[in-house]
C-alpha positions as CSV (number, residue, x, y, z in Angstrom):
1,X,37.1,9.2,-25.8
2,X,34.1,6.5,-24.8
3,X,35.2,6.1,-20.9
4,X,32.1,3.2,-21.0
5,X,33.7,1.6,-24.5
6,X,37.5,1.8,-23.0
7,X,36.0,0.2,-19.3
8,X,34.2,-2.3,-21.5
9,X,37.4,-3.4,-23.1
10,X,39.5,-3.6,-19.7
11,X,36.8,-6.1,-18.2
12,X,36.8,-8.0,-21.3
13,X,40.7,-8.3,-20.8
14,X,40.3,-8.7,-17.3
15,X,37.5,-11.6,-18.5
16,X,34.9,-10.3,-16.4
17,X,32.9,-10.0,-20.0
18,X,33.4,-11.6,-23.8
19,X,35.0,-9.5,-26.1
20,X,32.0,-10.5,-28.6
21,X,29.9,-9.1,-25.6
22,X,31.1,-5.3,-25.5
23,X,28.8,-3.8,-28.6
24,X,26.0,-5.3,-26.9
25,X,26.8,-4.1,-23.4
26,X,28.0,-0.4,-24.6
27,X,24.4,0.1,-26.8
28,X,22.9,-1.0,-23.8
29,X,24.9,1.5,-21.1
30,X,24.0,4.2,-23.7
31,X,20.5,3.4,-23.7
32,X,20.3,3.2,-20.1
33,X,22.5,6.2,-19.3
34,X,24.3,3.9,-17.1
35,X,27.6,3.6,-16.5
36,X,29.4,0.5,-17.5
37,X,30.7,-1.1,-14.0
38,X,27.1,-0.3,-12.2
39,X,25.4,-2.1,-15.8
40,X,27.7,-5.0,-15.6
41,X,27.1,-5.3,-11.6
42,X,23.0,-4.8,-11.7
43,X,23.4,-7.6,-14.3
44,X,25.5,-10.1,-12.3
45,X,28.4,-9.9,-14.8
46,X,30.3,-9.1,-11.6
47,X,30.4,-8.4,-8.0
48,X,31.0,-4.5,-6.8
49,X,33.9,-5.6,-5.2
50,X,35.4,-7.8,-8.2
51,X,34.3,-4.7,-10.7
52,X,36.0,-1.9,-8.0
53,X,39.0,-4.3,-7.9
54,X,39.3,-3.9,-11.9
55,X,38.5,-0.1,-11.9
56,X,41.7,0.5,-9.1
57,X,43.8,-1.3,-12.0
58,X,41.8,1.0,-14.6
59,X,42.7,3.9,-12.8
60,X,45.7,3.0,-11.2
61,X,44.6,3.6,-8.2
62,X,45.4,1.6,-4.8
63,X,42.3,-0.8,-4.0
64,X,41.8,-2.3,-0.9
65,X,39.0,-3.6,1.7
66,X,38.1,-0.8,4.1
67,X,37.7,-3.1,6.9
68,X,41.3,-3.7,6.7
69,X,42.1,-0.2,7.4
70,X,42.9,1.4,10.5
71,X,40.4,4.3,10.5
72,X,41.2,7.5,12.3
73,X,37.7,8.1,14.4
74,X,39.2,11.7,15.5
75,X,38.9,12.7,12.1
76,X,35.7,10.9,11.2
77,X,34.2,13.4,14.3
78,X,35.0,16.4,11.9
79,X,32.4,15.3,9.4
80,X,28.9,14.8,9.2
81,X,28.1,10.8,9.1
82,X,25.3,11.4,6.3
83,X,27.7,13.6,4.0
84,X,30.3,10.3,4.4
85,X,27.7,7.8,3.4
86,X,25.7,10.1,0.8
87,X,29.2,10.7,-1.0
88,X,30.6,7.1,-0.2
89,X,33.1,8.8,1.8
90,X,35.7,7.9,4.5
91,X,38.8,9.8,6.0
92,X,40.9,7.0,7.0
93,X,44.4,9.1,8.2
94,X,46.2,11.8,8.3
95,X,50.3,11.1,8.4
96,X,53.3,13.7,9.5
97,X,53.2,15.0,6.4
98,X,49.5,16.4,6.5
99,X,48.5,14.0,3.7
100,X,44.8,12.9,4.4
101,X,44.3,9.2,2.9
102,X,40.5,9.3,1.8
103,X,38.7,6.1,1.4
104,X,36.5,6.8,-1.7
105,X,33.6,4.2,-3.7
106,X,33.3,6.2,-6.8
107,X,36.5,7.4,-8.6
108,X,34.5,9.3,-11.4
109,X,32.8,11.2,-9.1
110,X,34.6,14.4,-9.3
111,X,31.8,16.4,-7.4
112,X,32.4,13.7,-4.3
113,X,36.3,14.1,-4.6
114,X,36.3,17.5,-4.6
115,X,33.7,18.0,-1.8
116,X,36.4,16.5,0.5
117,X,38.6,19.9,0.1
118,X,36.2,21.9,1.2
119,X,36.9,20.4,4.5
120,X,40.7,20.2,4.5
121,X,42.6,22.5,2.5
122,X,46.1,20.0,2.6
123,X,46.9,17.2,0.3
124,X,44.7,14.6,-0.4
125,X,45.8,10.9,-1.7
126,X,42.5,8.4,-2.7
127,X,42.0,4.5,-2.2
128,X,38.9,2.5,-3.7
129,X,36.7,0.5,-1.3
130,X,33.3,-0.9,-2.1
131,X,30.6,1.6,-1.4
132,X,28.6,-1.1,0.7
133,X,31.2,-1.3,2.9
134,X,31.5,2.4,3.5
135,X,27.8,2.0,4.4
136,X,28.6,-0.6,6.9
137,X,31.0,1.3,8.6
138,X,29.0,4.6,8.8
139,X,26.2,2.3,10.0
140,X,28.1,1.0,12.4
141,X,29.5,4.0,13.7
142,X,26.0,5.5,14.1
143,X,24.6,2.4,16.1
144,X,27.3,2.6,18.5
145,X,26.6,6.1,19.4
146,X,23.1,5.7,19.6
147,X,23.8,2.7,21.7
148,X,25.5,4.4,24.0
149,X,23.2,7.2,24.1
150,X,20.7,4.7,25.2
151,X,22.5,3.1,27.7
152,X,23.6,7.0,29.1
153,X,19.5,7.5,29.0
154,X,18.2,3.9,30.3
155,X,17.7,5.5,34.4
156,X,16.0,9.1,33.5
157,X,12.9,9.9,34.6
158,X,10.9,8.8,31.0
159,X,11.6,5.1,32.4
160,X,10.6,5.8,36.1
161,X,6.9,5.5,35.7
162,X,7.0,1.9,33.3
163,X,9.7,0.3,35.8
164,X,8.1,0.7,39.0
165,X,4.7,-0.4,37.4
166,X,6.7,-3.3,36.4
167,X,8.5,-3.4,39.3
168,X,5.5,-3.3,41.8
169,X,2.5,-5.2,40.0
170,X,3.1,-8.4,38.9
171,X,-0.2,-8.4,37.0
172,X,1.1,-5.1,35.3
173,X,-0.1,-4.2,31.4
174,X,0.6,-1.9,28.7
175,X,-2.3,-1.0,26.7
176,X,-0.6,0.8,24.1
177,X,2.3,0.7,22.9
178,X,2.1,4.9,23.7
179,X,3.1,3.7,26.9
180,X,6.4,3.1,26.4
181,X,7.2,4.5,22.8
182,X,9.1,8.0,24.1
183,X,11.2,6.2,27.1
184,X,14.9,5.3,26.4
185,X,14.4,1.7,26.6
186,X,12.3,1.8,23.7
187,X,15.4,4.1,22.3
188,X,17.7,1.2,23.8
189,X,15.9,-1.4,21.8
190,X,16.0,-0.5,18.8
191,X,19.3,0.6,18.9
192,X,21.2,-2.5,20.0
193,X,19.1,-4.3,17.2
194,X,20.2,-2.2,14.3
195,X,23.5,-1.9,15.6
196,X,24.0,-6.2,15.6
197,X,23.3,-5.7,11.5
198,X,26.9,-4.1,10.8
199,X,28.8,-6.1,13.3
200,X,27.6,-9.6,11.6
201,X,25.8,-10.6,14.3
202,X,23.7,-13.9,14.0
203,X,21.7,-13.5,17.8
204,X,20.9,-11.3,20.3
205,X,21.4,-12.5,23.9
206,X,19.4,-10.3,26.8
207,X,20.3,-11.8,29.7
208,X,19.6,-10.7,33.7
209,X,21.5,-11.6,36.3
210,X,21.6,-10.8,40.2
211,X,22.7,-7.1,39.6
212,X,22.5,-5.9,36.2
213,X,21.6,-7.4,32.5
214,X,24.3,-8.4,30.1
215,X,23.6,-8.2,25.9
216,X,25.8,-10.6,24.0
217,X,25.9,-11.0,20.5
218,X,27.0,-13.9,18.4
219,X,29.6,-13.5,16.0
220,X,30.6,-16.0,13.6
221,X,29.9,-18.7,16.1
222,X,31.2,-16.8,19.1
223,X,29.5,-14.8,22.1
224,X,30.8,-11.2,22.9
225,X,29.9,-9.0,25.7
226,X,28.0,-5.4,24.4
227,X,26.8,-3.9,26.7
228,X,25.5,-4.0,30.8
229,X,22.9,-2.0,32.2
230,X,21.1,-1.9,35.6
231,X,18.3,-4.8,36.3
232,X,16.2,-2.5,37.1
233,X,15.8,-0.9,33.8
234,X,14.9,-4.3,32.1
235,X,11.0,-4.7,32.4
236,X,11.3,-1.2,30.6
237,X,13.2,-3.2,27.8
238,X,11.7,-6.5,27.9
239,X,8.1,-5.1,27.0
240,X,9.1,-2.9,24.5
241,X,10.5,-6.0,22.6
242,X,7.6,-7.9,24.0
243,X,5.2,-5.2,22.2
244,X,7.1,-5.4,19.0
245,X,6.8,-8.9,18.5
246,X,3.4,-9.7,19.1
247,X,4.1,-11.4,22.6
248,X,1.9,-11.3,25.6
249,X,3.9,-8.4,28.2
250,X,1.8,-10.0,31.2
251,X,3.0,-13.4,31.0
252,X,6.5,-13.5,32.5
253,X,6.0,-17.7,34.0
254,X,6.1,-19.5,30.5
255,X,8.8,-18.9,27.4
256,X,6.7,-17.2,24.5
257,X,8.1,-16.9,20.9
258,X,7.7,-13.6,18.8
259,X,8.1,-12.2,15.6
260,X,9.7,-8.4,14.8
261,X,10.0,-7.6,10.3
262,X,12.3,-4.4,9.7
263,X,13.6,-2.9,7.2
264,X,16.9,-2.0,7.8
265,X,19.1,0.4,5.9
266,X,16.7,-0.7,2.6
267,X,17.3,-4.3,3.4
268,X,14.3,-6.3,5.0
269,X,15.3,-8.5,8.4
270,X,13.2,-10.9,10.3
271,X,14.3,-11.0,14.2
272,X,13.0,-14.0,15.7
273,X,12.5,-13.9,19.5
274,X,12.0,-15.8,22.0
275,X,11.9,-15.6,26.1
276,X,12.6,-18.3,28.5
277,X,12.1,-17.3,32.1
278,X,15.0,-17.5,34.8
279,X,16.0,-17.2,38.5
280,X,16.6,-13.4,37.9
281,X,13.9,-12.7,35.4
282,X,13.1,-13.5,31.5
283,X,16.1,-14.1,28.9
284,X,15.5,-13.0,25.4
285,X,17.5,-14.2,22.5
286,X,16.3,-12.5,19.3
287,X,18.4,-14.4,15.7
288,X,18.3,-12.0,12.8
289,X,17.7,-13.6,9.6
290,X,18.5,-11.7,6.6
291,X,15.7,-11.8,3.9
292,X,16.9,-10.4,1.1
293,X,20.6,-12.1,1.3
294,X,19.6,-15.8,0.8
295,X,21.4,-16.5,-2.5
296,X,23.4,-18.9,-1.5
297,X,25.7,-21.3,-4.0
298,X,27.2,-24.5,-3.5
299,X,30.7,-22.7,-3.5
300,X,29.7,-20.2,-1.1
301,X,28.2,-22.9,1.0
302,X,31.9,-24.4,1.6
303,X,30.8,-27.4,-1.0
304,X,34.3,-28.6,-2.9
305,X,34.4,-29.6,-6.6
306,X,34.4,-33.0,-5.4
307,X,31.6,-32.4,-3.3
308,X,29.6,-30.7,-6.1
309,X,30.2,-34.0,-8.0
310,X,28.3,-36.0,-5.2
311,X,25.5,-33.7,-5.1
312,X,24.6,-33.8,-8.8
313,X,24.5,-37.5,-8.7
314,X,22.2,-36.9,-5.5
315,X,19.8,-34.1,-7.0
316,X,19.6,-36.2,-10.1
317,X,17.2,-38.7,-8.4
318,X,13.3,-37.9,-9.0
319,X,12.6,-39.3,-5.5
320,X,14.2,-41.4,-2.5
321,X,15.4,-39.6,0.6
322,X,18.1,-37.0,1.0
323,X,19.2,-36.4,4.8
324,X,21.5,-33.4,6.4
325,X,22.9,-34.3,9.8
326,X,24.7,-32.5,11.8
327,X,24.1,-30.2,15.6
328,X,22.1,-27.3,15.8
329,X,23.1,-23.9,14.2
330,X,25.7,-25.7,12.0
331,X,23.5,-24.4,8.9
332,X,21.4,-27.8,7.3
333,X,18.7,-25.8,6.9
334,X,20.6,-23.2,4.7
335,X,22.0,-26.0,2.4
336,X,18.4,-27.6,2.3
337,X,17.0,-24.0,1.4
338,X,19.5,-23.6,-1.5
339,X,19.0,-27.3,-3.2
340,X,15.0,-26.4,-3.2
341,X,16.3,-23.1,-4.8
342,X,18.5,-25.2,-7.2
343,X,15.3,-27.8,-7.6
344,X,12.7,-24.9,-8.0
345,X,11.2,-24.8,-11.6
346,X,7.8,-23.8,-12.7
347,X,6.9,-28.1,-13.6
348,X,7.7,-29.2,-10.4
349,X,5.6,-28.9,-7.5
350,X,7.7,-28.1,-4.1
351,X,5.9,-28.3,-0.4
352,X,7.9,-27.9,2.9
353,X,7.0,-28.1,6.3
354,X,9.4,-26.4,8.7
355,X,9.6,-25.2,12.3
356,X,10.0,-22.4,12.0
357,X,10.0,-20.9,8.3
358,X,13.5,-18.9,8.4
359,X,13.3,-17.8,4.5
360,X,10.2,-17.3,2.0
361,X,11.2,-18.7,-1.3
362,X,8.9,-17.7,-4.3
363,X,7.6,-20.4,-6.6
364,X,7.8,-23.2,-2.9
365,X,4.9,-23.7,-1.0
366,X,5.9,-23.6,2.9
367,X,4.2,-24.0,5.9
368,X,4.9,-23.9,9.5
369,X,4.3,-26.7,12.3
370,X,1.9,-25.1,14.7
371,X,1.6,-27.9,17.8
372,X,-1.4,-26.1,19.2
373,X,-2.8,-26.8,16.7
374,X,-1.8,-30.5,16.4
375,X,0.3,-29.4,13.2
376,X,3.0,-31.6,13.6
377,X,5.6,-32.8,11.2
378,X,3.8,-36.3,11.1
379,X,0.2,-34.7,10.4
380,X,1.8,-32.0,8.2
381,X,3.4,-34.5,5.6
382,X,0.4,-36.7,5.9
383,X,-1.4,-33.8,4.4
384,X,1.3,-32.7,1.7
385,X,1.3,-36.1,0.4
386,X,-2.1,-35.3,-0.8
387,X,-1.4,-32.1,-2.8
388,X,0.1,-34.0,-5.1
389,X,4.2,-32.7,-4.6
390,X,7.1,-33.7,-6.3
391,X,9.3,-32.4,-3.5
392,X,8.8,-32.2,0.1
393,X,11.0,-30.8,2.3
394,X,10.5,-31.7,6.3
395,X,12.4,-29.7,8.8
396,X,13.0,-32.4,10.5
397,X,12.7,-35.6,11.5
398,X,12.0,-36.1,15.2
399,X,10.3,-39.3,15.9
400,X,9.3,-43.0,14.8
401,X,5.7,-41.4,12.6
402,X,7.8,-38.7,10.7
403,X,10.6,-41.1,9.9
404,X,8.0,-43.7,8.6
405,X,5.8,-41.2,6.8
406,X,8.7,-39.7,5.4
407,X,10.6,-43.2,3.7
408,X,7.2,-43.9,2.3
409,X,7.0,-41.1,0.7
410,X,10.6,-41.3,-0.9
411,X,9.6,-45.7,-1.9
412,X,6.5,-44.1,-3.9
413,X,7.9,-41.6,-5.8
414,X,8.5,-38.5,-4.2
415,X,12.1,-36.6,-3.5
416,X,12.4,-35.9,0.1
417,X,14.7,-33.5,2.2
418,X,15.1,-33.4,5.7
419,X,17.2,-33.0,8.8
420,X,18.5,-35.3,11.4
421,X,20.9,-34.8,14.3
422,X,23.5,-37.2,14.1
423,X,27.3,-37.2,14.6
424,X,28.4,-38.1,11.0
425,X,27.0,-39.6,8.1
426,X,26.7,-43.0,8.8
427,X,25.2,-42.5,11.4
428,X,21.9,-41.5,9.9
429,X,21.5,-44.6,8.4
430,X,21.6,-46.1,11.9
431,X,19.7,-43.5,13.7
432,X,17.0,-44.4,11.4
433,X,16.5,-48.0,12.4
434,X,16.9,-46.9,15.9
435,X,13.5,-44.9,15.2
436,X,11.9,-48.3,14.1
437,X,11.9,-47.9,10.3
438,X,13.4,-51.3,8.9
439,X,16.5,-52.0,7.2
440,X,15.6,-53.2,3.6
441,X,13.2,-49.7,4.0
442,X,16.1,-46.9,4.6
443,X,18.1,-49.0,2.3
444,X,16.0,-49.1,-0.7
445,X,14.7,-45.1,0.4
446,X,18.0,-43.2,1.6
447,X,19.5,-41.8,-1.7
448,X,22.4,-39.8,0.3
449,X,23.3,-38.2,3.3
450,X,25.3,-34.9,4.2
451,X,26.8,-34.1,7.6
452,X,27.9,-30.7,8.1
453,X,29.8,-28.6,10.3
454,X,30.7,-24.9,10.4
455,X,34.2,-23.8,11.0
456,X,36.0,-19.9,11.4
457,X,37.5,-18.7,8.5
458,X,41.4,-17.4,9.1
459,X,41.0,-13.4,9.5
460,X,42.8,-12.8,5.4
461,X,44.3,-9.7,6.6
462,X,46.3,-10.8,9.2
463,X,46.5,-15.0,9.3
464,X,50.5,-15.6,9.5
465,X,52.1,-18.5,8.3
466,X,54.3,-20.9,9.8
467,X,55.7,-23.9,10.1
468,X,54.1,-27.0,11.9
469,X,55.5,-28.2,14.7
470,X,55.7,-32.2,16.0
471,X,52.4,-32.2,17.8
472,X,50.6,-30.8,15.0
473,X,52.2,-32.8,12.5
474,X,51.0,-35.7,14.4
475,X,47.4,-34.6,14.3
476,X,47.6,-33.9,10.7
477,X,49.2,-37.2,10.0
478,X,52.0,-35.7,8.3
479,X,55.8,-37.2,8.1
480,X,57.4,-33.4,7.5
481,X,56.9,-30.1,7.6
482,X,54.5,-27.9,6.1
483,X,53.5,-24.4,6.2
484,X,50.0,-23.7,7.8
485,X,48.4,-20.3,8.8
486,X,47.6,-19.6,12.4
487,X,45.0,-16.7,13.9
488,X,46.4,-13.1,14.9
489,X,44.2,-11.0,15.3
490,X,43.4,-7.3,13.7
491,X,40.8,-4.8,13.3
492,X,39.5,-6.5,10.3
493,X,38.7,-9.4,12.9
494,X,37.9,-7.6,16.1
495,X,41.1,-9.0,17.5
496,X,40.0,-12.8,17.3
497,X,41.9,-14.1,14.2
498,X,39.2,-14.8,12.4
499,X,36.6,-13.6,10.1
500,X,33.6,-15.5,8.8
501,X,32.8,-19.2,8.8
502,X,32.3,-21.4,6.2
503,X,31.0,-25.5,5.8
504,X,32.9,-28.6,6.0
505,X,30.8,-31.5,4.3
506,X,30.8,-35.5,4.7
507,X,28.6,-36.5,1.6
508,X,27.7,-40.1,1.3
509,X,26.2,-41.3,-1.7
510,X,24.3,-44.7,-1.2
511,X,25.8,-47.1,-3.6
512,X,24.8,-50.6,-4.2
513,X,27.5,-51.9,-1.6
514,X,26.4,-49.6,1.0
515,X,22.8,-50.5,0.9
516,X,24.0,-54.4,1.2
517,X,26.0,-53.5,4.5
518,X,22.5,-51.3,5.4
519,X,20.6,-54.6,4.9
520,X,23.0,-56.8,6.7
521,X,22.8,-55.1,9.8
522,X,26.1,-53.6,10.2
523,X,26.5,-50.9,12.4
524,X,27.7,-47.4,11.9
525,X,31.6,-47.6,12.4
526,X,31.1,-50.7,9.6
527,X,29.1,-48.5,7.3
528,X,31.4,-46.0,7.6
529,X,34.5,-47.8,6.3
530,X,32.7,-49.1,3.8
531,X,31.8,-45.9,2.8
532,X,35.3,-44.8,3.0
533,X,36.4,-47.4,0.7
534,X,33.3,-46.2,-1.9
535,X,35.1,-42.5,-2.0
536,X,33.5,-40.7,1.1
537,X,35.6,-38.0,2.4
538,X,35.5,-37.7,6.2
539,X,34.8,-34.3,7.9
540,X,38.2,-34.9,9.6
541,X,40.4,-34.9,6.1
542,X,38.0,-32.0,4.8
543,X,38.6,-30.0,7.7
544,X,42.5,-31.2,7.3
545,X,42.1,-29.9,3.8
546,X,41.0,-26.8,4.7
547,X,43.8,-26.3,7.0
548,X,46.5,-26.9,4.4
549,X,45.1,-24.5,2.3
550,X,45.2,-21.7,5.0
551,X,41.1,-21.4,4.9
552,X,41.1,-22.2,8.6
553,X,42.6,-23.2,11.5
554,X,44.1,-26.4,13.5
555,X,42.1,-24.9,16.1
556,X,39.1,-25.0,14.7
557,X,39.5,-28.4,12.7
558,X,40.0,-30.1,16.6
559,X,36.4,-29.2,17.1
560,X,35.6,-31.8,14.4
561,X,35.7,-35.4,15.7
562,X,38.6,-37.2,15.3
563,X,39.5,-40.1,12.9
């Protein structure tokens, strides 16, 4: 029997493939000495987890996420944490029976199955769980202990020399990084940075206070406590990150941004950092940017078929102005990196000018305001206009020049992108004018305009549904019941309910009538119900959308403003 051939032919029932495409595909595994789930995943036919899902069926046996399982850590001890992740391994329990359940990546791999026994002789029943989630979790489990290692270490007598130096001499410096590099903080450091990568985090807060200093990480929009150590441990700490990312250890009166590139598990990260100083010393608050994971697409972004169907129309123009509104950390700059992605082909010319640049994108020119240097927005895109671009793309835009720079670029010809902060849509339009640019000008420029928001996504393994009650059929608008999902809380979701976040979107698409109320002079609130009446869809009834269909909560659609 051809296991690849008869794999081949489940996916093609399961329609991950053509049936017209297995020949191909099998000559191909053959050729490669691959097998035909890994060929089909390196080739984006499929996710791991969608072609694991299949192979459970295949195989018949029981597939599930391993974050939804209560794992045993007693009998995780009994095993060493690089056999687990070398043979994509995970002891989840052990029931009265003396049945060990075994979390397991690759079924076929009968040398990894049986390598299990050699450690417990009872009976053993397997599950299938992506392999990269087995590596998250062995990751995760190694940060922690190192962490806490750290933390055990942070007051022996490697720190004692660097703290009172710190301590006593506020002119104090480190000439090398020798200075520090065998002391626990530098242990301390680096642990509580690779150990934010498996629990999602987005930022690293170091904060002092009167007594001790607090690290917080953001998750999914959310701060939580992770650890607390003594005050005077933290000059220790704050120059080794000071030394890592090229920031000056003796100044300690003025914030200073820094840089820190790591690779990670295989997977390149770039921390930004930056210090602010405080009552009780600096804070530091380091935001870990992913490199290799920006492949965002619409869908993923939160964008709705309906909402795709604006954007075309949007993308289609060859120039004119496209705006993202929306606070900060509510991800415009994400959505504006993956319509350059969508824009970027080798006859078009694409220049942005960002503060700072989060992702590199190959094939897109981008450069980075510097204001000592008197690179500014306004003088950057004064500059670009003369490399002859097709695209621009300005971080964005701050003030009266950039605004005026930018809509004459969009009237002669040019597609720009840019950010502004406003509360909704309309708003831009008005926001605009307030920054002195005319009327007839945004109306003639603007060719649409997105405001965004982020919202938690309901925790899948343990949302429960219900029905709504008076008060929240009132703030859904609704005349009887309906079922909605409301937060728990699980391992899956550290106890909070919810797991993820994804976009809510207000796209408005300048048609003729809303460039007449532009040029009339209405104001915002008019605007908006003329846009309305054109076939925007508010935030509010995305966000109520969302609800209905169990994606979030009504929680978390009360943070959005209100209709």
């Amino acid at each position: 029997m051809n296991l690849n051939f008869e794999l081949l032919q489940f996916f093609a029932y399961k329609k991950v493939i053509k049936r017209r495409q297995i020949n191909e595909i099998l000559s191909e595994c053959e050729r490669l000495k691959m097998p035909a789930e890994k060929y089909l995943i390196a080739k984006d036919y499929c996710t791991e987890i969608t072609a694991l899902a299949a192979m459970g069926e295949f195989y018949s046996m029981p597939y599930i996420e391993l974050p939804m399982l209560e794992i045993d850590e007693s009998l995780v001890d009994n095993f060493s944490l690089p056999f687990l992740k070398k043979q994509k391994i995970v002891p989840v329990s052990l029931d009265n029976d003396g049945i060990m359940l075994v979390a397991v990546a690759r079924p076929l791999d009968f040398n990894a199955l049986s390598s299990i026994a050699t450690f417990y002789s009872g009976k053993i029943e397997f599950i299938l769980v992506p392999g990269v989630q087995i590596d998250i979790y062995v990751d995760s489990v190694v940060a922690v202990k190192y962490t806490e290692d750290a933390l055990d270490n942070l007051n022996k007598d490697k720190d004692k020399r660097l703290i009172s130096k710190a301590m006593g001499d506020q002119d104090f410096k480190i000439e090398t990084e020798s200075d520090v590099i065998n002391a626990p903080a530098v242990k301390f450091v680096d642990s509580v940075i690779k150990e934010a990568i498996p629990f999602r985090a987005s930022d690293i807060h170091i904060e002092p206070f009167e007594r001790n200093v607090k690290v917080r990480y953001r998750i999914d929009g959310e701060l939580s406590e992770r650890a607390v150590f003594p005050l005077e441990s933290y000059p220790a700490i704050a120059a080794r990150i000071k030394i890592v990312s090229g920031m000056s250890i003796s100044e300690r009166r003025l914030p200073q941004d820094g840089r820190i590139n790591l690779v990670i598990n295989g997977t390149e990260y770039d921390f930004r950092v930056s210090s602010f100083p405080t009552v009780y010393g600096e804070k530091i608050v380091i935001r870990i940017l992913d490199k290799s994971a920006f492949s965002f697409s619409r869908t993923k972004l939160g964008f709705t078929d309906e909402g795709n169907a604006v954007i075309d129309k949007i993308l289609a123009h060859p120039h004119g102005i496209v705006l993202l509104s929306g606070p900060t950390g509510c991800g415009k700059s994400t959505t504006l990196y993956s319509f350059l992605r969508e824009l970027n082909k080798p006859n078009v010319n694409i220049i942005t000018v960002e503060d700072p640049v989060e992702y590199t994108l190959d094939g897109i020119n981008q450069s980075q305001v510097n204001i000592k240097a008197n690179l500014t927005f306004a003088t950057a895109l004064r500059s670009i206009l003369r490399q002859d671009p097709d695209i621009i793309m300005i971080g964005e835009i701050r003030d009266e020049e950039t605004a005026q720079i930018a809509i004459r670029a969009a009237i002669t010809g040019h597609l720009v992108f840019s950010t502004i902060h406003t509360n909704d849509a309309p708003g831009a339009l008005t926001r605009l004018v307030d920054m002195g640019v005319t009327n007839y000008l945004v109306a003639d420029a603007l060719v649409g305009v997105i405001s965004q928001r982020l919202v938690k996504r309901l925790c899948p393994a343990c949302k429960k549904k219900r029905r709504t009650n008076a008060r929240e059929m009132a703030i859904l608008g609704l005349d009887k019941p309906v079922s909605i999902y409301r937060p728990q809380g699980c391992q899956f979701c550290n106890q909070t309910g919810y797991r993820g976040r994804t976009a809510v979107h207000e796209i408005m698409y300048l048609n003729d009538k809303i460039r007449d109320a532009m040029v009339k002079g209405m104001s915002a609130e008019e605007i908006r119900e003329v846009a309305k009446k054109n076939g925007m869809i508010s935030l509010w009834n995305v966000g109520k959308t969302y609800v209905l269909q169990g994606i979030t909560s009504i929680e978390e659609l009360m943070g959005l403003y209100m209709e």
